[in-house]
C-alpha positions as CSV (number, residue, x, y, z in Angstrom):
1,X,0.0,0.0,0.0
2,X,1.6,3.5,-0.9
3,X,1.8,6.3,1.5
4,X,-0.9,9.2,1.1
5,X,0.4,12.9,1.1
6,X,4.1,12.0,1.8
7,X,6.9,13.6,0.7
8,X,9.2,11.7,-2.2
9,X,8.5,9.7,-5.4
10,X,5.3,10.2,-7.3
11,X,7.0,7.5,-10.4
12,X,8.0,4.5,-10.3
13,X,11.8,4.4,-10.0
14,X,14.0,4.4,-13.4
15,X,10.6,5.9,-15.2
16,X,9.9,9.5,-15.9
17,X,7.0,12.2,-15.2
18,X,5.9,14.4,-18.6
19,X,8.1,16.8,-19.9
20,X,8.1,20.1,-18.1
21,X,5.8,22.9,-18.6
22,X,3.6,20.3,-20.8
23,X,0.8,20.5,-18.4
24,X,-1.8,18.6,-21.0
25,X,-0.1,20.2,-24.2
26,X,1.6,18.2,-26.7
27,X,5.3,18.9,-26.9
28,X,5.4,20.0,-30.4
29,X,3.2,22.9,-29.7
30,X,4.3,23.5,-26.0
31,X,8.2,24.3,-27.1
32,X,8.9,27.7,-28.0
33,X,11.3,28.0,-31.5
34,X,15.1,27.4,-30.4
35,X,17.1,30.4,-28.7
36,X,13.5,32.0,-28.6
37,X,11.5,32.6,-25.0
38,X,8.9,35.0,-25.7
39,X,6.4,36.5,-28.0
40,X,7.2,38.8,-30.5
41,X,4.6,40.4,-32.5
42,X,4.4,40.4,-36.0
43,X,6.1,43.6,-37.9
44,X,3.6,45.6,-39.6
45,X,3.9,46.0,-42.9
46,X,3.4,50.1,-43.1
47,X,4.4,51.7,-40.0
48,X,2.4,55.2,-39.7
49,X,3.9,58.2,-39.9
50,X,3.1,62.1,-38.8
51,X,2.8,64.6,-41.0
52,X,5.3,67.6,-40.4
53,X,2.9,69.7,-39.2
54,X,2.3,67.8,-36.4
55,X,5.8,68.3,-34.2
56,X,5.9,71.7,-35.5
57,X,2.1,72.5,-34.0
58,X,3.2,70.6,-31.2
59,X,6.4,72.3,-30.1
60,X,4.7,75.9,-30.8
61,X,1.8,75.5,-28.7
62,X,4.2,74.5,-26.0
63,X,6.9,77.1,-26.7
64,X,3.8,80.0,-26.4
65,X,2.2,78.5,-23.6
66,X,6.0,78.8,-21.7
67,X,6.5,82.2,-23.3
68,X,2.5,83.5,-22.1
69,X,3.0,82.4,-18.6
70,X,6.4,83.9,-18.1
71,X,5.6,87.0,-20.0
72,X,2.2,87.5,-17.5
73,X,4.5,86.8,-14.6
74,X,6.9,89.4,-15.0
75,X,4.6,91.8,-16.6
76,X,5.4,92.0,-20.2
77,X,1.9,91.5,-21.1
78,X,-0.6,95.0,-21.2
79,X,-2.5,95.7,-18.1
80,X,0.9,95.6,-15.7
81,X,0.6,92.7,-13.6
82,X,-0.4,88.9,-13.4
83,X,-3.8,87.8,-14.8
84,X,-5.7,84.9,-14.0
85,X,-7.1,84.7,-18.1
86,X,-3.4,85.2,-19.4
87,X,-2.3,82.3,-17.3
88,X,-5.0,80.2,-18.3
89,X,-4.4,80.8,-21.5
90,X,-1.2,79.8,-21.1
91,X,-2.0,76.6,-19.2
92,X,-4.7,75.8,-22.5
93,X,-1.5,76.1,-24.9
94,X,0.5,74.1,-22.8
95,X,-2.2,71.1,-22.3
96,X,-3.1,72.0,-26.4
97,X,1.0,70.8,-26.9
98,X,1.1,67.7,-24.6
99,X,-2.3,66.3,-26.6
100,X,-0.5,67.1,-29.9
101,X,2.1,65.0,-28.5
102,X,0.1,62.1,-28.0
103,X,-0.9,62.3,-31.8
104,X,3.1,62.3,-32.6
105,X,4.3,58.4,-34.3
C-alpha cells in the first residue's frame, strides 16, 4: 500500500514524469522556436507616420504656452501685472501641446 500525502517519489523508480511545462499540451506545440523565449509580435507591414505639421504645432503650442505664462509673470503682457485669463491661457497652450504629443508616431 503506498503512502498518502508524503513527501518523495510520485514515479516509479528508473521511469519518468511528462516533460516540463507540458501541463496537458503536446510537446510540439508547447516548445517555443530554439534560442527563442517570448512572443514577439508580428512587424507591420506600413508603420504610420506624422505629418510635419504635427511636431511643428506641437512644439509651438508648447513654446507659447512657456512664453505667455512667463511674460504674465513678469509683466510683459498690457495691463501691468499677473492675470488669472493670461495664465490660463497659457496653461490651455501648454495642455493644447502635450495632446498634440500624443498624436506624434
Amino acid at each position: 500500500m503506498a503512502r498518502q500525502n508524503q513527501p518523495g517519489r510520485t514515479t516509479a523508480k528508473g521511469t519518468q514524469g511528462p516533460p516540463k511545462g507540458a501541463k496537458g499540451k503536446s510537446t510540439a506545440t508547447s516548445r517555443p522556436a530554439p534560442g527563442s523565449h517570448r512572443y514577439t509580435p508580428p512587424q507591420p507591414k506600413s508603420k504610420k507616420h506624422s505629418p510635419l505639421w504635427v511636431p511643428v504645432a506641437m512644439f509651438t503650442l508648447l513654446g507659447c504656452g512657456f512664453l505667455v505664462i512667463l511674460a504674465n509673470y513678469l509683466g510683459i503682457l498690457p495691463g501691468g501685472e499677473a492675470q488669472n485669463s493670461v495664465l490660463i491661457l497659457g496653461l490651455v497652450l501648454l495642455v493644447g501641446g502635450f495632446v498634440m504629443s500624443t498624436q506624434y508616431r
